[in-house]
C-alpha positions in Angstrom: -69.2 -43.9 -193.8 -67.4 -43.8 -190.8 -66.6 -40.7 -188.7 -62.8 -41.2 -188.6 -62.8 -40.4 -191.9 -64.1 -36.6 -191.2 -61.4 -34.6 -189.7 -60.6 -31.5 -190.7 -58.0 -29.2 -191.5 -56.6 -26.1 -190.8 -54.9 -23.2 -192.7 -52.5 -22.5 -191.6 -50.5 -26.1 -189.6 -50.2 -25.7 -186.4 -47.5 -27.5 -184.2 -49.4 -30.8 -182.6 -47.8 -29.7 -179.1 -48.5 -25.7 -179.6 -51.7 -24.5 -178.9 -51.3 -21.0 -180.0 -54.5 -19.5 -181.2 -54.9 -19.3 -184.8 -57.7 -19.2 -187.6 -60.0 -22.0 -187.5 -62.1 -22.9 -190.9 -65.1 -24.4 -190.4 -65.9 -27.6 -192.7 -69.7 -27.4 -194.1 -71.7 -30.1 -194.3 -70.9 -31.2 -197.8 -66.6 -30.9 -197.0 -67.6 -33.7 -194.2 -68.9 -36.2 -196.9 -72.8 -35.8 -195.8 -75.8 -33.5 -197.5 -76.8 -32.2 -194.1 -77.8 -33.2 -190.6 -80.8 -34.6 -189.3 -83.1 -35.3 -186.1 -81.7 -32.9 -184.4 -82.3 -33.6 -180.4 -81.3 -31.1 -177.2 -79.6 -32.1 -175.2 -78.7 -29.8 -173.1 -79.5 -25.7 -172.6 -77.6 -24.1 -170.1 -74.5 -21.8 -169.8 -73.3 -20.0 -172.9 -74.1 -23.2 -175.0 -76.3 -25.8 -176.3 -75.6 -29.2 -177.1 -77.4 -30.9 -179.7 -77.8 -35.3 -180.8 -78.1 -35.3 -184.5 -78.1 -38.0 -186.8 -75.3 -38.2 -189.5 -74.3 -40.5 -191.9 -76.2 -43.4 -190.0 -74.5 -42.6 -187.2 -75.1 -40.1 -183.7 -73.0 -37.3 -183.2 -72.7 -34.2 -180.9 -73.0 -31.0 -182.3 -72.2 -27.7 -179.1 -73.4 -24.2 -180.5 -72.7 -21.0 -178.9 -75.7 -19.5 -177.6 -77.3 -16.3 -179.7 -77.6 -14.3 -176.6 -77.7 -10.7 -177.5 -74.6 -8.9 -176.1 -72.9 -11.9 -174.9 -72.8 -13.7 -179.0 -69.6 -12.8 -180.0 -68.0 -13.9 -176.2 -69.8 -17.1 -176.5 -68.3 -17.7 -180.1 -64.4 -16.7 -179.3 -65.2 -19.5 -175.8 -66.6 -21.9 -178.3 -63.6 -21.6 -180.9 -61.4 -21.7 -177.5 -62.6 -24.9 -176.4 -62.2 -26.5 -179.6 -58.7 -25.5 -180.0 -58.2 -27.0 -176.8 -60.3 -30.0 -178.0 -59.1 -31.0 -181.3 -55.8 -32.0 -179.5 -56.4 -34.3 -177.0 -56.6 -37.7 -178.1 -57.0 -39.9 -175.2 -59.4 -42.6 -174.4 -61.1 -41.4 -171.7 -61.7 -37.8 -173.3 -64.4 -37.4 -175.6 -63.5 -36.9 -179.0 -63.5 -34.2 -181.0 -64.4 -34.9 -185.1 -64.4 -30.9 -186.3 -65.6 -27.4 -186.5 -68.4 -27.0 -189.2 -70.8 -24.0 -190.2 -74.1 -26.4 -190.0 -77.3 -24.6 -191.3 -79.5 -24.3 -188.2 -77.0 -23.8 -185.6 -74.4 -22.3 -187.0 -70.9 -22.6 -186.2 -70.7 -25.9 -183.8 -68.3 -28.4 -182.6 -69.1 -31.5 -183.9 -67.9 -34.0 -181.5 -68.5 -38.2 -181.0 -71.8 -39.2 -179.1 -71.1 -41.3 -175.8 -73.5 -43.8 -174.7 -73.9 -43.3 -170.9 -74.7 -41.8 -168.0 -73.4 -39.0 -165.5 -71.0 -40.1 -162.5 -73.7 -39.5 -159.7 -76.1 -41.5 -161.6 -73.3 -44.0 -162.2 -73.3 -44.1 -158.3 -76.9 -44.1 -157.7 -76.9 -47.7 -159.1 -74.7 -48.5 -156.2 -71.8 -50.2 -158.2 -69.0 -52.4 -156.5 -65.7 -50.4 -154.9 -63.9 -52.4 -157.6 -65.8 -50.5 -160.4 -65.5 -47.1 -158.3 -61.8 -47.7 -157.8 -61.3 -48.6 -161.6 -63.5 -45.4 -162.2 -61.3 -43.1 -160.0 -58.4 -44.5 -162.0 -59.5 -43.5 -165.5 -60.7 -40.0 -164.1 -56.8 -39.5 -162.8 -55.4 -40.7 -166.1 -57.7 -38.6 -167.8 -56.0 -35.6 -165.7 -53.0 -36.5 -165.7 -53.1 -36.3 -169.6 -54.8 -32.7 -169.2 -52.3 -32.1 -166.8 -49.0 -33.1 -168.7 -50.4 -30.7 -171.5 -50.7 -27.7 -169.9 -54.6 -28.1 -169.7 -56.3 -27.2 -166.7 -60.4 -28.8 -167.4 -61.6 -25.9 -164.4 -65.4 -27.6 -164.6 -65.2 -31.1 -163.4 -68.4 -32.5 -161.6 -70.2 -35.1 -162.0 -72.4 -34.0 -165.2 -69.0 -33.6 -166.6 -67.9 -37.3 -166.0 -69.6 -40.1 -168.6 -69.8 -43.3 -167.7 -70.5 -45.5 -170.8 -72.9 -47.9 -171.2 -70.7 -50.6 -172.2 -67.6 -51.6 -169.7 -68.5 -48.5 -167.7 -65.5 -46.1 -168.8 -64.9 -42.7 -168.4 -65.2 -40.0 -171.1 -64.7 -36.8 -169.7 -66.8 -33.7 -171.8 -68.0 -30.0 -171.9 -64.3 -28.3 -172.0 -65.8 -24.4 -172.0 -63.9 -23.2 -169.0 -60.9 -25.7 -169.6 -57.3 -23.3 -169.5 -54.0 -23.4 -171.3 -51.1 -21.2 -170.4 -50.9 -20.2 -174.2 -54.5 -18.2 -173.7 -53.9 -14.4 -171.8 -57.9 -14.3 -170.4 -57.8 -16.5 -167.4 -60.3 -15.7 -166.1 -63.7 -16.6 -168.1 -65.7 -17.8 -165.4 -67.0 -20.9 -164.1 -70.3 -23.2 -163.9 -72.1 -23.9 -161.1 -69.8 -26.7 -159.7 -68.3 -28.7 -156.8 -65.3 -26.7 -157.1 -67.0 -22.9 -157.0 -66.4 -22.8 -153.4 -62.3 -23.1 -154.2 -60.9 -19.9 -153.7 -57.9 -19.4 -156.2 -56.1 -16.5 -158.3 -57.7 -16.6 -161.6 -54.6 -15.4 -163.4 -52.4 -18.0 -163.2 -52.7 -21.8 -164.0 -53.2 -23.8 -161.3 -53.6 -28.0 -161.7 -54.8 -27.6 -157.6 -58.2 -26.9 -159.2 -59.0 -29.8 -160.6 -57.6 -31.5 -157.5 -59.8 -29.6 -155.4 -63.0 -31.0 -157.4 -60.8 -34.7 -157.6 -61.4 -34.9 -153.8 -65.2 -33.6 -154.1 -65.6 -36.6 -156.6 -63.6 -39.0 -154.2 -66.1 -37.9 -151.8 -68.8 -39.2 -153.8 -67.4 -42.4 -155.1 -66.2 -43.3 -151.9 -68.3 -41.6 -149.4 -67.5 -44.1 -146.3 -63.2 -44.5 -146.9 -60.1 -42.7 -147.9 -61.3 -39.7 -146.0 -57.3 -38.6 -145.3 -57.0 -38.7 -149.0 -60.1 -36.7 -149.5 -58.9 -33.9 -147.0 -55.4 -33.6 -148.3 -57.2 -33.4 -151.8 -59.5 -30.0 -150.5 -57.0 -28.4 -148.1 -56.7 -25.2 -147.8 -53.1 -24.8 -147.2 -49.4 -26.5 -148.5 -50.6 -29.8 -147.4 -52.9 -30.1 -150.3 -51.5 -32.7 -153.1 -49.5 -30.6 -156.0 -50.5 -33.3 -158.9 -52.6 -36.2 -159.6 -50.4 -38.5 -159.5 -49.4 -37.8 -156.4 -53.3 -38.3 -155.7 -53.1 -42.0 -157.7 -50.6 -43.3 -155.7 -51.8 -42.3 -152.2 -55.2 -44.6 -153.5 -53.3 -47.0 -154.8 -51.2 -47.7 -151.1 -54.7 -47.0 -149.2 -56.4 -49.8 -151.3 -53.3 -52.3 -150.5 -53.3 -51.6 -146.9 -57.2 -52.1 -146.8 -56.8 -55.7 -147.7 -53.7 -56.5 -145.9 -55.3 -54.9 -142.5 -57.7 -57.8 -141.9 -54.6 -60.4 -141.5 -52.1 -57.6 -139.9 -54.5 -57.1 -137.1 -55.5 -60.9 -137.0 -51.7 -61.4 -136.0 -51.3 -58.6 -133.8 -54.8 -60.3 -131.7 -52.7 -63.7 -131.7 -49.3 -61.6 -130.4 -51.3 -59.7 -128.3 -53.0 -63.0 -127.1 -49.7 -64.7 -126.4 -48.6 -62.0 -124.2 -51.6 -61.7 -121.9 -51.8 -65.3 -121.0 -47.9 -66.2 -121.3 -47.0 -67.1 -117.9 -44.7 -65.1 -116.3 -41.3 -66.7 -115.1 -41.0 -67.6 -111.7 -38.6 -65.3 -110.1 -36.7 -67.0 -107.4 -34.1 -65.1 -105.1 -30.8 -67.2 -105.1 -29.0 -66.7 -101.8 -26.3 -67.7 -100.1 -25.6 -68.1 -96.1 -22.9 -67.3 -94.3 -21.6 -68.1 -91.0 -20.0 -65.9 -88.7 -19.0 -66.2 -85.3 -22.3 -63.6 -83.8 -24.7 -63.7 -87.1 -25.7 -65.1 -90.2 -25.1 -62.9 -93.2 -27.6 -64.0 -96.5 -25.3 -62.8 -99.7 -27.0 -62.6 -103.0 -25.5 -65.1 -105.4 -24.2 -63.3 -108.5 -25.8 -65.0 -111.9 -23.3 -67.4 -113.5 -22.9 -66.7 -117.4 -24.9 -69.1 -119.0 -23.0 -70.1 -122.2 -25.3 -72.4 -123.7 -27.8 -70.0 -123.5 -25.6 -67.6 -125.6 -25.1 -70.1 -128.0 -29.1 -70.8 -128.2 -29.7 -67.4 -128.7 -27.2 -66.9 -131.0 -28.4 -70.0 -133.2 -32.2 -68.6 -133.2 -31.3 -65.1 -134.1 -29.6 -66.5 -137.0 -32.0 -68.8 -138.2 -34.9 -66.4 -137.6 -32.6 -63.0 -139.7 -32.3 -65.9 -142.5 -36.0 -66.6 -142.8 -36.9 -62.6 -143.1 -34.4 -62.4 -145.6 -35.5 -65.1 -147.8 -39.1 -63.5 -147.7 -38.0 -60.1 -148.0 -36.5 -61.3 -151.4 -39.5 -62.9 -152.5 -41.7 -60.5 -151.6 -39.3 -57.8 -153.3 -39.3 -60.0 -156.7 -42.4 -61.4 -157.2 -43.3 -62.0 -161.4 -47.1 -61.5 -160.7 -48.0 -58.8 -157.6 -50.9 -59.9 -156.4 -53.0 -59.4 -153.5 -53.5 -62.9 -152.7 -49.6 -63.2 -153.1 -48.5 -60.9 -151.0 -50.9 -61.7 -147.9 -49.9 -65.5 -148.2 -46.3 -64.9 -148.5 -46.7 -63.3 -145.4 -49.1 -65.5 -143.6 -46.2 -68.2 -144.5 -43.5 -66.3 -143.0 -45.4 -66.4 -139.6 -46.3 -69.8 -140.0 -42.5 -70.8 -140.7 -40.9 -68.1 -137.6 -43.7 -70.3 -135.5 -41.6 -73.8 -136.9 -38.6 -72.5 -135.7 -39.4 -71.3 -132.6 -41.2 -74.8 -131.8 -38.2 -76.7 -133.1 -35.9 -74.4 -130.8 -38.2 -74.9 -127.6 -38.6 -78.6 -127.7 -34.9 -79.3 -128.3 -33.9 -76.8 -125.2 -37.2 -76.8 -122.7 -35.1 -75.2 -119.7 -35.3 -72.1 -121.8 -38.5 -72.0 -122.8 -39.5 -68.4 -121.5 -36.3 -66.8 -123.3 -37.0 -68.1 -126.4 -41.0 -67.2 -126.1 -40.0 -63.4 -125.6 -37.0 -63.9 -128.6 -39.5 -65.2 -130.8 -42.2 -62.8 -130.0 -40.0 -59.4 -130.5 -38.8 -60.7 -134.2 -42.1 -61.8 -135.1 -43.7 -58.3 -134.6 -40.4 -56.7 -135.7 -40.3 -58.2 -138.7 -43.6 -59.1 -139.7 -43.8 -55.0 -139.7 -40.9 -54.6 -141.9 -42.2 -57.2 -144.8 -45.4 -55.4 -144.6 -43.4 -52.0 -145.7 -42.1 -53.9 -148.2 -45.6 -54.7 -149.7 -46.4 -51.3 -149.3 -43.5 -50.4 -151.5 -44.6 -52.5 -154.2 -47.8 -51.6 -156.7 -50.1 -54.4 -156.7 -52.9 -55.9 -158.7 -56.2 -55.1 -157.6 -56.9 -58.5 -158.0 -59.2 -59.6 -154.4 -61.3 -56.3 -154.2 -64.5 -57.1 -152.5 -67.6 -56.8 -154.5 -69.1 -54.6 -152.3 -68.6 -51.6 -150.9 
């Protein structure tokens, strides 16, 4: 029997996209196709719930229950009916799944929900995994909030005992949706676990996605504890500065990543510019005079420089041939079918390597202006080296060279 067949309905419909509280009927164990539950295991105790692994059907599932707690058992129940109208909903990948509400005999009324086999995120990082896994990780966690997000779902708890990380493929499957927010609820403020984000100070009546961005950069922080530290800060800001969505997050990571592996060959070429300038020699400057005879003295007159129109011509001919070479790799690197990494950093190593052609070809057919077409070649090299580079950055690439370590 398999659990996708168990869902459950509810009287009366509800719109998929409204999330309007409304009566929720809890399936017993006989509606769900099973006698009862067995091998009931805690899981965890803490909060205003515990989450129990029970066996059903011959398979593992999750059942939460609100806590009895005297005084506090009918707040626990309305949360725990809360977070499953919020649950219920969300079918996405990297969100655990919800199967139904039921009445089960020992707990009561429980979520029953899909068991994950994993681990929690700092445990996840305690086996030291490579940045490509982290940044593949940090990727699911934003498309995981981004879905929230885009529904009107603010999660409010997110720390690291509220990321899984399966066993298999290492994916993430975020959980526990207690203190999770809709803008359809009127009680915002229900309080909060003890988190990475408890020391964000926001109104509690209003719903605010810069929550979960606020515990998104405490989670960068621990998935990346030694790089994207200018993320990190704009993620925990205080002040406008702060990123407004996840996406916004995403794409900042995305550009850092790409400009961590182009750097290595950007500064290799700036040492070899930087190299050529230092030990170019400098031209000899010669004062051109003239003498003139007079009758009591001799008068020395500067000789005013000739126009030099081959010269003109030369330097007209490189700056053509040099603007036509950036353009053909600007194209290429603007249209590549498969954007790569390794593409991109040998497209432009070969642009370098071709300027250098040029300029060689140029300098042995017209030696008498060698040290004009040195300082020619050098300006549009770092000029437009610098603009291909923007073009890459423009460009989303494949994650395809990461280094396995971080």
């Amino acid at each position: 029997m398999h659990i996708h067949k168990f869902f459950c309905t509810f009287a009366p419909s509800m719109d998929t996209n409204s999330f309007t509280s409304g009566p929720i009927r809890p399936l017993s164990s006989q509606e769900l196709g099973v006698e009862h539950l067995t091998d009931y295991e805690l899981l965890s105790d803490s909060g205003h719930n515990m989450v129990y692994r029970a066996q059903m059907g011959g398979k593992w599932v999750v059942l939460k229950a609100a806590k009895p707690t005297e005084g506090e058992r009918t707040r626990n129940q309305l949360l725990l009916e809360r977070e499953f109208e919020i649950m219920h909903r969300l079918d996405s990948i990297y969100v655990v799944q919800t199967i139904s509400m039921v009445d089960d005999p020992q707990l009561g009324r429980a979520i029953l929900m899909e068991y994950v086999h994993g681990r929690s995120l700092d445990k996840f990082v305690a086996e030291n995994p490579s940045s490509t896994e982290r940044l593949r990780v940090a990727d699911e966690l934003m498309e995981a909030l981004i879905f929230l997000h885009e529904r009107q779902i603010v999660h409010c708890d997110l720390k690291p005992s509220n990321i899984l990380i399966t066993d298999s493929g290492n994916h993430v499957r975020l959980i526990d949706f207690g203190f999770a927010d809709n803008e359809a609820y009127i009680a915002k403020n229900i309080g909060t676990s003890p988190s990475i984000s408890t020391e964000e100070q926001l109104p509690t009546d209003v719903l605010l996605p810069e929550r979960d961005i606020y515990a998104l950069g405490k989670i960068l922080s621990l998935l990346f504890p030694h790089s994207v530290k200018p993320i990190i800060r704009r993620c925990l800001a205080s002040d406008r500065s702060r990123y407004t969505s996840v996406r916004q997050v995403r794409s900042a990571l995305h550009r850092y990543w790409r400009m961590r592996w182009l750097m290595p060959w950007i500064l290799a070429i700036a040492a070899i510019v930087a190299f050529v300038i230092v030990f170019l020699p400098s031209p000899k400057e010669t004062a051109q005079i003239s003498e003139i005879q007079t009758d009591t003295m001799v008068l020395v007159v500067p000789i005013e420089p000739a126009v030099d129109s081959v010269w003109l011509d030369v330097k007209s001919r490189a700056e053509q041939q040099y603007s036509t070479l950036y353009r053909t790799y600007a194209d290429s690197l603007s249209h590549m079918p498969e954007k790569t990494m390794n593409a991109a950093i040998y497209k432009l190593s070969g642009y370098a390597n071709e300027l250098l052609k040029e300029h060689k070809h140029l300098t042995d057919a017209y030696p008498q202006y060698e040290d004009s077409l040195q300082e020619l070649y050098l300006s549009h090299l770092i000029r437009d080296h610098n603009r291909l580079r923007s073009i890459c950055e423009d460009y989303p690439m494949i994650y395809s060279n990461a280094n396995k370590t971080e």
